[in-house]
Each structure stands twice: as structure tokens, then as C-alpha cells.
PABA-506088 format. One record per atom (N, C-alpha, C): residue number from 1; residue in three letters; atom name; x, y, z. Coordinates in steps of 0.1 Angstrom, whole numbers, plus 5000, padded with zeros to 4 digits. Layout:
% residues N
 pos code site    u    v    w
 NUM  ALA   CA    X    Y    Z
...
//
This chain:
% residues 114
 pos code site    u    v    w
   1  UNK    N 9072 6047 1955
   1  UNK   CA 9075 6048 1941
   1  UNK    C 9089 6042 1939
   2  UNK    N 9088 6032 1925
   2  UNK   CA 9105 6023 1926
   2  UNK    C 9115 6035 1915
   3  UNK    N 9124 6043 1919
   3  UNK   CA 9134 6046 1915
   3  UNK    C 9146 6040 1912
   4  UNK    N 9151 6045 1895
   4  UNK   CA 9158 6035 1890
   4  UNK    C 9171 6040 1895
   5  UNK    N 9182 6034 1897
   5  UNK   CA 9197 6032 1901
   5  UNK    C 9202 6040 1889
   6  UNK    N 9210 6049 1891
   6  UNK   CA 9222 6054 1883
   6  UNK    C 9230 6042 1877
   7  UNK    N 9234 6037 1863
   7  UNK   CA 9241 6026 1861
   7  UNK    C 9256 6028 1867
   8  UNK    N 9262 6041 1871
   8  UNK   CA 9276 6044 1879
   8  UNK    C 9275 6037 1894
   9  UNK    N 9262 6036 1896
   9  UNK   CA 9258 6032 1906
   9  UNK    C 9269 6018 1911
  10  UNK    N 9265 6009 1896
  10  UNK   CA 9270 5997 1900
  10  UNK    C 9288 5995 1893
  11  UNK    N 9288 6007 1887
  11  UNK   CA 9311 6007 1886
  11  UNK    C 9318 6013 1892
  12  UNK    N 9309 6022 1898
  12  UNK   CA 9318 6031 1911
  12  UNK    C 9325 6015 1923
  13  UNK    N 9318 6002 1927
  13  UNK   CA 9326 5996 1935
  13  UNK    C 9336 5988 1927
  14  UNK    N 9330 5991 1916
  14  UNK   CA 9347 5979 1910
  14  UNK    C 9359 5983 1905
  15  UNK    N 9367 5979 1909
  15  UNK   CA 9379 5983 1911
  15  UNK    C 9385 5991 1899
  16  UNK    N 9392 6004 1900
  16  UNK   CA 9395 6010 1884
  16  UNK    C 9405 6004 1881
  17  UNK    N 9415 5991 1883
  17  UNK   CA 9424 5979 1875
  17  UNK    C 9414 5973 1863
  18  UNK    N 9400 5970 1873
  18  UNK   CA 9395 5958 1867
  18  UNK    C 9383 5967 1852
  19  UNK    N 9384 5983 1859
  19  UNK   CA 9376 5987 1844
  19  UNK    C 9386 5990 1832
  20  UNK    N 9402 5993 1837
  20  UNK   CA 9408 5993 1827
  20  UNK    C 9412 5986 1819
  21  UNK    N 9412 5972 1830
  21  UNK   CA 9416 5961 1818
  21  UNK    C 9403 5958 1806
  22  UNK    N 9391 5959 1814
  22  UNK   CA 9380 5959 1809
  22  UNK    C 9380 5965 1791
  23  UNK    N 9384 5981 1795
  23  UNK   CA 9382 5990 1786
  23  UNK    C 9394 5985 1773
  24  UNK    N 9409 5983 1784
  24  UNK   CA 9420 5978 1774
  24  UNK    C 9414 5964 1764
  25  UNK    N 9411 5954 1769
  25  UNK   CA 9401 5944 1761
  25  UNK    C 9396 5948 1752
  26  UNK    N 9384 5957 1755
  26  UNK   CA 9374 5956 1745
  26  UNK    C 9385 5968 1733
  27  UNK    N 9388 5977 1736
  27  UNK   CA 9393 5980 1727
  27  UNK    C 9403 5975 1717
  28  UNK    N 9411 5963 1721
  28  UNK   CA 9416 5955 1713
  28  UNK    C 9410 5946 1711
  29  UNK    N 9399 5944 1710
  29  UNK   CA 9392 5933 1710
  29  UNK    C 9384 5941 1692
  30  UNK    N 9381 5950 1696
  30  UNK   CA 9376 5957 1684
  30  UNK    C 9384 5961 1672
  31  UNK    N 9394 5965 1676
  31  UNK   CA 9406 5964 1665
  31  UNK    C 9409 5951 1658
  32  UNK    N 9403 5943 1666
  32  UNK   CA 9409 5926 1660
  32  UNK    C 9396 5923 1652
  33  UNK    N 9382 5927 1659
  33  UNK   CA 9368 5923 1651
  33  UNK    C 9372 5934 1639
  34  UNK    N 9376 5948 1633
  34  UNK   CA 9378 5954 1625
  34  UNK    C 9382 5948 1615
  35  UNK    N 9398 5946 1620
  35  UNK   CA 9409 5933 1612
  35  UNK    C 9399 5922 1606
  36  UNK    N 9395 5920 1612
  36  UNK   CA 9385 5901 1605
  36  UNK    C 9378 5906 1596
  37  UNK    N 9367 5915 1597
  37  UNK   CA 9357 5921 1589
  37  UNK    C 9363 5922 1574
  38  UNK    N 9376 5937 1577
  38  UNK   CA 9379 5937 1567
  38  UNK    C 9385 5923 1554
  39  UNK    N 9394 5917 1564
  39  UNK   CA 9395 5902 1557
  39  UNK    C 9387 5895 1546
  40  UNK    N 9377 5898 1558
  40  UNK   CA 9364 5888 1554
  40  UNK    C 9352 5896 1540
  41  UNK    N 9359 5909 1538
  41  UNK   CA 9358 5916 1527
  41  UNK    C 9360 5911 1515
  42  UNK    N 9374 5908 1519
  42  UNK   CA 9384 5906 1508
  42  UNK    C 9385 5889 1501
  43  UNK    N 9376 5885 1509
  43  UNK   CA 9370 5868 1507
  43  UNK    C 9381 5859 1514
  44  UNK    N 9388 5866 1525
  44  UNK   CA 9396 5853 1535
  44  UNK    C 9382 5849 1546
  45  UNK    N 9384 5837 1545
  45  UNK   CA 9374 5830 1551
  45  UNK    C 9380 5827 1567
  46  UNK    N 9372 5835 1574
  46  UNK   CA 9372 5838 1591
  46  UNK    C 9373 5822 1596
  47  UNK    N 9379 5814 1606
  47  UNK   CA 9377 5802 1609
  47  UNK    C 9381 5803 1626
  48  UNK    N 9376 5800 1636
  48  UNK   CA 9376 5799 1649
  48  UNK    C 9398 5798 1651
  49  UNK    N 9402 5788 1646
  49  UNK   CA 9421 5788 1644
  49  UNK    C 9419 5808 1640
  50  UNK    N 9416 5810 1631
  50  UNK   CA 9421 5825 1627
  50  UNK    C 9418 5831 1632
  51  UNK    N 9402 5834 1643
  51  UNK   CA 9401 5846 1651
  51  UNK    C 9406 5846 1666
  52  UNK    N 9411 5831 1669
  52  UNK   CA 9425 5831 1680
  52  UNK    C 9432 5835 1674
  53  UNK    N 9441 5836 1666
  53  UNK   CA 9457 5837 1660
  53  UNK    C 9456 5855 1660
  54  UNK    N 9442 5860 1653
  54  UNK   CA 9441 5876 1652
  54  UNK    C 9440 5881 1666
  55  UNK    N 9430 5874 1675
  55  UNK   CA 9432 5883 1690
  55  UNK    C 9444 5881 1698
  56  UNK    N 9452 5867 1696
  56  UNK   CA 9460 5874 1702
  56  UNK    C 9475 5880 1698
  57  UNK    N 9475 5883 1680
  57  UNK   CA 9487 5889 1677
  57  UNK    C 9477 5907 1680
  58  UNK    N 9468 5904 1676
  58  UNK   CA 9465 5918 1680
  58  UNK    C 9470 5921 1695
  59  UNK    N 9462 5919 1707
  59  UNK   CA 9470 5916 1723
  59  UNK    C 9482 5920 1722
  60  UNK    N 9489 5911 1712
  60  UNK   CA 9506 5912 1713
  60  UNK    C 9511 5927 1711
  61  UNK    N 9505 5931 1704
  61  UNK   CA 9509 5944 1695
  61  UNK    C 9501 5954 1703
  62  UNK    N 9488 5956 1705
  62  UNK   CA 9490 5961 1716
  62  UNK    C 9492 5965 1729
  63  UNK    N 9496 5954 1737
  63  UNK   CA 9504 5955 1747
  63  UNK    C 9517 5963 1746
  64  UNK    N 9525 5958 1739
  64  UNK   CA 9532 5967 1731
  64  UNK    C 9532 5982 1734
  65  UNK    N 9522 5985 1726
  65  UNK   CA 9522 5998 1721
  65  UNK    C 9515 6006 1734
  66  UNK    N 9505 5997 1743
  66  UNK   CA 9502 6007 1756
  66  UNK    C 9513 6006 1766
  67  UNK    N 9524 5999 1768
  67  UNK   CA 9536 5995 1771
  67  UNK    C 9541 6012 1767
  68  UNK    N 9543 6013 1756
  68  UNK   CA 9554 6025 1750
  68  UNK    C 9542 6038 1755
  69  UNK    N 9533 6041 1754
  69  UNK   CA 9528 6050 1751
  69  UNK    C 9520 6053 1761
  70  UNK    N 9513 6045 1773
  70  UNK   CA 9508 6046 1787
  70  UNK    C 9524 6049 1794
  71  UNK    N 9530 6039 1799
  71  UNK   CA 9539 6040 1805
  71  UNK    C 9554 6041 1809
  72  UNK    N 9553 6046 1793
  72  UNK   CA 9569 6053 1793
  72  UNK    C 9564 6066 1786
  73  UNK    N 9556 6072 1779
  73  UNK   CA 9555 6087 1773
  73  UNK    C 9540 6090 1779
  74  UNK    N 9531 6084 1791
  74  UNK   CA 9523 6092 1798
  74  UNK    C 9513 6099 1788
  75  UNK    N 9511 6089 1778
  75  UNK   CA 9497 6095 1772
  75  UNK    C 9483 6095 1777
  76  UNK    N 9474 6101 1772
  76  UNK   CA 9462 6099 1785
  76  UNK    C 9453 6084 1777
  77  UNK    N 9448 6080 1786
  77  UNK   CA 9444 6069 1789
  77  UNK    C 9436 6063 1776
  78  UNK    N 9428 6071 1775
  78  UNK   CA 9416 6069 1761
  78  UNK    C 9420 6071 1748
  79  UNK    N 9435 6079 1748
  79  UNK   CA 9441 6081 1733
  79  UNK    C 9447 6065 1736
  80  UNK    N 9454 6060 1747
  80  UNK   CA 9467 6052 1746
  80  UNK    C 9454 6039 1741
  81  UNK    N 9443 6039 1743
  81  UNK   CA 9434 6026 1743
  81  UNK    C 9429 6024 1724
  82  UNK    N 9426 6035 1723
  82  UNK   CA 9422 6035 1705
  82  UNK    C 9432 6037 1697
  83  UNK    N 9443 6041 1703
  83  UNK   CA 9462 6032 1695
  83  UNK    C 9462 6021 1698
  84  UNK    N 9460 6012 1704
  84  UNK   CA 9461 6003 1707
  84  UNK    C 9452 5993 1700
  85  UNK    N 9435 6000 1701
  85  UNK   CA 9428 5991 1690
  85  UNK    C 9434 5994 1674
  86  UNK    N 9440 6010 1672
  86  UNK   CA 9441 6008 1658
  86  UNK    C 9459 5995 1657
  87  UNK    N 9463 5995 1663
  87  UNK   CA 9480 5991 1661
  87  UNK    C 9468 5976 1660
  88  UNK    N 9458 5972 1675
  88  UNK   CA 9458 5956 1668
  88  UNK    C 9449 5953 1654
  89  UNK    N 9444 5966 1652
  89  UNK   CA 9440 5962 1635
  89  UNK    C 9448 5960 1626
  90  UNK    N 9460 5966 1627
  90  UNK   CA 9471 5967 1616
  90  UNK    C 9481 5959 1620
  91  UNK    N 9481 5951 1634
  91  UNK   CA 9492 5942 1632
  91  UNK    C 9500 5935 1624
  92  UNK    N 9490 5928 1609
  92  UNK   CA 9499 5918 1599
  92  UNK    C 9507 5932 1595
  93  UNK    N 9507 5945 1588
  93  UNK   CA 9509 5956 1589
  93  UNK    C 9523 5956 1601
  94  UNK    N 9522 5963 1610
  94  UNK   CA 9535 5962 1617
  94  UNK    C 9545 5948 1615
  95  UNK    N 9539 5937 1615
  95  UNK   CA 9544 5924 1615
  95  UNK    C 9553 5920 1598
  96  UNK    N 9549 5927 1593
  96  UNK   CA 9551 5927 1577
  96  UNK    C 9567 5937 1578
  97  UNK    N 9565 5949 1583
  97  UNK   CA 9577 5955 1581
  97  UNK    C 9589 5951 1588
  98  UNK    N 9581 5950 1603
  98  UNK   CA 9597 5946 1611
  98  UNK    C 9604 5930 1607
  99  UNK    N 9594 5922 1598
  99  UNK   CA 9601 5910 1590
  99  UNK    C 9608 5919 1586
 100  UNK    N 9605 5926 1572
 100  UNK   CA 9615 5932 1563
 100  UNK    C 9622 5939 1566
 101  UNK    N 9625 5943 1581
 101  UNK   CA 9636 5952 1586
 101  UNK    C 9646 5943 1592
 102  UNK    N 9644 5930 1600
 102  UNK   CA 9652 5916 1602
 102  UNK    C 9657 5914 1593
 103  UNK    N 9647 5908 1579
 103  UNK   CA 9658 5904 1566
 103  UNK    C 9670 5912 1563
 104  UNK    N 9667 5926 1560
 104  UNK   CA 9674 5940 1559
 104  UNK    C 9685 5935 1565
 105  UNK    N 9686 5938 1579
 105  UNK   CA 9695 5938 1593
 105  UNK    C 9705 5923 1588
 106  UNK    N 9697 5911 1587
 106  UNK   CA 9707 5898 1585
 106  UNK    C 9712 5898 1568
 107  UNK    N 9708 5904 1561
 107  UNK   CA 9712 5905 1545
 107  UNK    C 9726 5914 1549
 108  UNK    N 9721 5924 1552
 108  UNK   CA 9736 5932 1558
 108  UNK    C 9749 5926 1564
 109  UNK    N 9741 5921 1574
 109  UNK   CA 9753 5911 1580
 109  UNK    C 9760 5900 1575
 110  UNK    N 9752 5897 1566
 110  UNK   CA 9758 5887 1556
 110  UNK    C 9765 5889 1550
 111  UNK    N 9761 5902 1542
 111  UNK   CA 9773 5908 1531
 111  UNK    C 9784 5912 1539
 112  UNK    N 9786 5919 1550
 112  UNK   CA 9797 5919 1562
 112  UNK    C 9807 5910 1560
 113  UNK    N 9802 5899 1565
 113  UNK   CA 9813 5886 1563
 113  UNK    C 9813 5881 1553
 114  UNK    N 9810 5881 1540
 114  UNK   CA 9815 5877 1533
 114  UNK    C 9827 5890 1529
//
């Protein structure tokens, strides 16, 4: 009689680097498919240039954020992964303020010297 294989069967040998990067991927990967969707709501027209540009500011952002929050505050794994897809959904969002916190910072400085 053919018995079927547990599917753990076949991740138990692969390396737990390679499931986390795995898991880190897809979950930014999903934050960035979220991001498009909604876009594409709003009638911005999705184009192969745009859904490079969105995965990898998403990527950027959350690298980032698993950066701060895996490995400097020791959050558990599966919270730090779906911050990560939500921060790369909202990247134009993060990207939007910390402009307006540069302008801020060099408008200040400006008025300084003068």
C-alpha cells in the first residue's frame, strides 16, 4: 500500500536560512502585490518598470524595519515578517514623510544661516 509523505517531510532538510529568507520574501513580496492592487484601484496603471520600482522600495523598507525589529528589539519572527509586509505596503507612506522631515531639517538650517 503507497503512503503519502508528510509535506514537513520535504522542509525539515532545508536549511532554516533558506525558509526564512523564503518566508521574509514572500511576505514582502505580498505587501508590495497589496500596494499595486490598491493603486491599481485608484486607476494608476501597473507597468513591469512600476512593479520593479514597488518590490524593490518595498525590500528597502523592509529590510529596514526587520533590521530594527528582528535584530536589535528581538521581536518574534512572524510578527517581525507581517511588519515588514505591512511597512512594504506603505512605503510611498514612509517615503513621503521622511522627504518632509529632510525638507523640515534643511529649511531650518537655512534659516540658521541666514
Amino acid at each position: 500500500m503507497y503512503r503519502m509523505k508528510n509535506p514537513l517531510d520535504y522542509i525539515r532538510p532545508v536549511p532554516k536560512e533558506w525558509i526564512e529568507a523564503a518566508s521574509f520574501l514572500s511576505a514582502v513580496m505580498a505587501g508590495s502585490v497589496y500596494k499595486m492592487i490598491n493603486q491599481n484601484k485608484k486607476g494608476i496603471k501597473i507597468t513591469l518598470k512600476t512593479m520593479l520600482v514597488e518590490a524593490f522600495s518595498s525590500f528597502f523598507i523592509a529590510f529596514v524595519v526587520y533590521a530594527v525589529l528582528n535584530q536589535f528589539l528581538h521581536f518574534n519572527t512572524f510578527f517581525t515578517y507581517m511588519m515588514c509586509s505591512l511597512a512594504g505596503s506603505m512605503d510611498t507612506l514612509i517615503h513621503s514623510k521622511i522627504e518632509a522631515l529632510i525638507d523640515v531639517a534643511f529649511n531650518a538650517a537655512k534659516n540658521k544661516i541666514e
